[in-house]
C-alpha positions in Angstrom: 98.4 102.3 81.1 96.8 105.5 82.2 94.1 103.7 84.6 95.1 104.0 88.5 93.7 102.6 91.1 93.1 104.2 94.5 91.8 103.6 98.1 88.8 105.2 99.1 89.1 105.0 103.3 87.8 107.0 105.9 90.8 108.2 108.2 89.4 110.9 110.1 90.9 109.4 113.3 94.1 108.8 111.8 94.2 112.4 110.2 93.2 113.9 113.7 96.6 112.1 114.9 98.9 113.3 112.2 97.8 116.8 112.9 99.2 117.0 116.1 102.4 115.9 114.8 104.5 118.7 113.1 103.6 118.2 108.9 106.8 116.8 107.6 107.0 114.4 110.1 103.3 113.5 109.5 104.1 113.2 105.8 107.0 110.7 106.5 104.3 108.6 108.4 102.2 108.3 105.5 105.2 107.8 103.1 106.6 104.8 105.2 103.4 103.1 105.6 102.3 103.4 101.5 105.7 102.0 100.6 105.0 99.3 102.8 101.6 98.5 101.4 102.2 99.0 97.8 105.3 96.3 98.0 102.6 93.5 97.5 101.2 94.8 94.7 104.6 95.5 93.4 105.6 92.2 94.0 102.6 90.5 92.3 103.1 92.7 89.2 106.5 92.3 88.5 106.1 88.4 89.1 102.9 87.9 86.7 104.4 90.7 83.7 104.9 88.0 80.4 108.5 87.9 79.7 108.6 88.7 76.1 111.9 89.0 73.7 113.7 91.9 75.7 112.5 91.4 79.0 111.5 95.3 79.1 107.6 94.8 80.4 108.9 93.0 83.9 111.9 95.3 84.1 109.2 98.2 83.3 107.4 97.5 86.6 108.2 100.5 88.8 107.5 101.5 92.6 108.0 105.7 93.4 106.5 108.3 95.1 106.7 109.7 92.1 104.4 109.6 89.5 106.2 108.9 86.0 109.2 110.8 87.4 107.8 113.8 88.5 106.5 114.5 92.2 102.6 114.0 92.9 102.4 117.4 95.4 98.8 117.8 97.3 98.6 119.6 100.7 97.8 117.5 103.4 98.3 113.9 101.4 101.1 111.4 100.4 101.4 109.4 97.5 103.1 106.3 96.5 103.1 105.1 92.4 103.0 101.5 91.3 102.9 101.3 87.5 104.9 100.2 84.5 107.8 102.9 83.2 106.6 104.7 80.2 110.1 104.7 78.6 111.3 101.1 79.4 108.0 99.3 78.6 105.7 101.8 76.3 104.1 98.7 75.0 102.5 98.0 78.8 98.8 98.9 78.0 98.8 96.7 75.0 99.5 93.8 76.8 97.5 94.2 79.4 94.3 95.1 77.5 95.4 93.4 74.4 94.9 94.9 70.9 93.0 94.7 67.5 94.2 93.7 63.9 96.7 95.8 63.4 98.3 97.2 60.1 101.4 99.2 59.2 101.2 102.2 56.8 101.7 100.0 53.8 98.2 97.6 54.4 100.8 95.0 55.9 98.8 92.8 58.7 100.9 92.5 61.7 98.8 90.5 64.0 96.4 91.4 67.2 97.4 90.8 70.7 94.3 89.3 73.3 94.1 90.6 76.5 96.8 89.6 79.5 95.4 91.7 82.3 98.9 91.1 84.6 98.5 94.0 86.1 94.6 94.2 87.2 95.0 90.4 88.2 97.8 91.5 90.6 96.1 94.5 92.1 92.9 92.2 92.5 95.0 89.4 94.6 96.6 92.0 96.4 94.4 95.1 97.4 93.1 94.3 100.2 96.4 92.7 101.7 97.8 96.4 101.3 95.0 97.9 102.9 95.3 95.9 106.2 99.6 96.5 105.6 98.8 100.0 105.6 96.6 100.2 108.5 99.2 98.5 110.3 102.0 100.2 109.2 100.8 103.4 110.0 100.3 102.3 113.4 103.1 101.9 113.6 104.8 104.7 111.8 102.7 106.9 114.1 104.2 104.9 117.4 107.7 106.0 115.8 107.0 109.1 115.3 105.9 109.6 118.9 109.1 108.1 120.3 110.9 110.3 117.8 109.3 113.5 119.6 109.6 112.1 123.3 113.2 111.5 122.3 114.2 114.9 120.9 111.6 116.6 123.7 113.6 115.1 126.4 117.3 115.9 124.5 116.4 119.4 123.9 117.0 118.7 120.5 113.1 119.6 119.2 113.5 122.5 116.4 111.2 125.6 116.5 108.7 124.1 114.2 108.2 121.1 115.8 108.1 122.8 119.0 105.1 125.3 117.5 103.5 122.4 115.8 103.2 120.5 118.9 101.3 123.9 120.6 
């Protein structure tokens, strides 16, 4: 299943926040919140996969921040993957957008497959319950954060590049 889905918000506020906080911190934020908001979708996916004679297509159902097992790496931005694993459940896009007659080398017909859409049904139900999860979670991420700093600010315990980031 190579098609990926993708929120397309305006965060210019949000991004003027996580600025002022020192970058890996800011990436943690981000991070927290889009594991929190991709967990419905998650959810909803691995519920709705058909169970079919090995069980491989609802055990296939992954959640990473990485992107079929490698790291997704874009300055400034986080990333969090919900899809199907390529090596436990290779058979995932034919289920979901079905197939046509199909034939083995030899002429011999072995069958078609309709359509099953799990997956776009789940991120239909769900996509706008994760965008209000992440808007909320990176309220609060960011709150945490901020206690984080005041904490280690009033310890003494603030490193040199948190200390230049906050400058």
């Amino acid at each position: 299943m190579n098609e990926a889905f993708t929120f397309d918000v305006d965060f210019r506020s949000l991004d003027a926040m996580l600025i002022q906080l020192p970058r890996a911190m800011g990436k943690t934020v981000l991070r927290n919140a889009l594991k929190k908001a991709a967990k419905p979708v998650y959810n909803a996916v691995k519920e709705s996969a058909p169970v079919g004679l090995t069980g491989n297509l609802k055990a296939g159902v992954l959640m990473s921040p990485k992107r079929y097992g490698k790291s997704v790496r874009s300055k400034g931005s986080s990333f969090f993957f919900v899809g199907m694993d390529k090596i436990l459940a290779p058979h995932a896009w034919m289920v979901e957008y079905g197939t046509g007659p199909r034939f083995l080398a030899n002429g011999k017909y072995v069958g078609e497959m309709p359509p099953s859409k799990f997956f776009r049904t789940a991120w239909d139900a769900n996509k706008e319950k994760a965008l209000q999860i992440l808007i909320k979670e990176i309220e609060n991420e960011l709150l945490k954060a901020v206690k984080r700093l005041r904490n280690k600010a009033e310890a003494g315990t603030l490193g040199k590049a948190a200390t230049k980031a906050l400058l």
